[in-house]
C-alpha positions in Angstrom: -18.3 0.1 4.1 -17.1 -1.8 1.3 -13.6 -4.5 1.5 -12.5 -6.0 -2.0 -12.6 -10.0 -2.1 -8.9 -10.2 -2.6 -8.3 -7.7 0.6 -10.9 -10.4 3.1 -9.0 -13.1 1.4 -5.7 -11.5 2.0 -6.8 -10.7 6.0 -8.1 -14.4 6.4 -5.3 -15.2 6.1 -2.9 -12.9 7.6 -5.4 -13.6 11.1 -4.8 -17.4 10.5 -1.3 -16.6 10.5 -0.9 -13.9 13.7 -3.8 -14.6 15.5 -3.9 -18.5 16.2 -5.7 -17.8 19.6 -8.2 -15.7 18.7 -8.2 -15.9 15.0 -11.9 -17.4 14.7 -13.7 -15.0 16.5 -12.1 -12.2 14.7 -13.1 -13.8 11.2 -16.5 -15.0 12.8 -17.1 -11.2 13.7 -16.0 -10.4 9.7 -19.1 -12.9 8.9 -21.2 -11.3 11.1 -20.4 -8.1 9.4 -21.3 -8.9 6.0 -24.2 -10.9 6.6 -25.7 -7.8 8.6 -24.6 -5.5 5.3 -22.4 -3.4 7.4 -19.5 -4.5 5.3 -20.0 -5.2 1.8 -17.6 -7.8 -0.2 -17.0 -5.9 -3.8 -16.1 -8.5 -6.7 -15.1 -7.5 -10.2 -18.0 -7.4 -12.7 -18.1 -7.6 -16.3 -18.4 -3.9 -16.8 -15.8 -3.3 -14.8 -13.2 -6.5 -14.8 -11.8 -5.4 -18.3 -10.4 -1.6 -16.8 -9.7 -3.0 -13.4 -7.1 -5.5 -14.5 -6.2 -3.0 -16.8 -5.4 -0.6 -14.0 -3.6 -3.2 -11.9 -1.4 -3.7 -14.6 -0.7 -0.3 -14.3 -0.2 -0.1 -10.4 2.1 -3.1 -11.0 4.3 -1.3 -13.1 5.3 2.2 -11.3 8.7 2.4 -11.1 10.2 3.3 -8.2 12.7 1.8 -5.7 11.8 -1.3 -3.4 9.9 0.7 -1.1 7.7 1.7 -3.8 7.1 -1.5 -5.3 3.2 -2.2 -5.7 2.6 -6.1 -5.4 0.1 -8.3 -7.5 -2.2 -9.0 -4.6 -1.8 -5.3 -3.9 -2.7 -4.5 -7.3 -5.6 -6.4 -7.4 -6.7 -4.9 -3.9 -6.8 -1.3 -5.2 -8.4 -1.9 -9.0 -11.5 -4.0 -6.8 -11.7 -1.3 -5.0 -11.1 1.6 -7.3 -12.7 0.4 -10.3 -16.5 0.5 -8.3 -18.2 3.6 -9.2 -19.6 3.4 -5.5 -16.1 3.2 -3.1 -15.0 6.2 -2.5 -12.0 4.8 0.0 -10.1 2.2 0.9 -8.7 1.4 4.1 -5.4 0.0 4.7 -2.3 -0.6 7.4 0.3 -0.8 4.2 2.3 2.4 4.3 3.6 1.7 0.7 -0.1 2.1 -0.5 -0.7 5.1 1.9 2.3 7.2 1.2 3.0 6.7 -2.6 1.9 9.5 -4.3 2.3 8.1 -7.8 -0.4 5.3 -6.9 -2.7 7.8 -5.9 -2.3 9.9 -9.1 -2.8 6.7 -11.5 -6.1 5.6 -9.8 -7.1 9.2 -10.0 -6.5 9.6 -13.6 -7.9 6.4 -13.8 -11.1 7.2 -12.0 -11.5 10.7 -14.0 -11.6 9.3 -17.3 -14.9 7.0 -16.2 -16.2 10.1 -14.6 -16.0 8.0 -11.3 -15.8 10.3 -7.9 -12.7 10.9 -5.9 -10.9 8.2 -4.3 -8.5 7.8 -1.2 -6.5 6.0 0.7 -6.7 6.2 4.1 -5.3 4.6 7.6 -7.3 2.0 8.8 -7.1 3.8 12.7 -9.2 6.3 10.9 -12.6 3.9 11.2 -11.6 3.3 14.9 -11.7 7.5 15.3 -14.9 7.7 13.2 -16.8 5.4 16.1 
């Protein structure tokens, strides 16, 4: 399983913030996840940073009303993720990233013109029902 460095940053920090008692344990298990290889950290590279702040440009931008609205950080999230040839998902609890259907469509278009495999979104209760 792979997690984009802007999404472990991003969940640092939301378990600093909503898990003060047992916060370290859950990022010490995180740690313990990636140094075994069971979750892999994915970083842009330079193949790949060009088209992938390219595409979170275009996340950024879809129009829509609040609800709809794509943030930077989001952004960022799903061009680390979708811009490796080798994730084929990401898993997430945001339902603005899991229900829009335009985001969907632009990182498939996106993906299809690099010849890249499909990619989803999913709910993150779907690793819990795959164990």
């Amino acid at each position: 399983m792979c997690i984009p460095m802007f999404a472990l940053s991003e969940a640092i920090h939301t378990i600093k913030e909503k898990r003060k008692e047992d916060g370290l344990e859950v990022v010490r298990e995180l740690y313990r996840l990636i140094d075994k290889g069971e979750l892999k950290v994915r970083y842009f590279t330079r193949d790949t940073a060009l088209g992938a702040f390219d595409l979170a440009k275009e996340l950024i931008s879809i129009d829509g009303d609040e609800r709809d609205y794509v943030s930077p950080m989001d952004a960022l999230i799903l061009a680390t993720a979708a811009s490796d040839p080798e994730c084929s998902v990401l898993y997430t609890t945001d339902k603005t990233l899991l229900i829009n259907a335009e985001i969907y469509n632009t990182i498939r278009t996106w993906r299809n013109d690099r010849g890249y495999e499909s990619f989803r979104i999913s709910d993150i209760s779907e690793i819990i029902k795959l164990k």
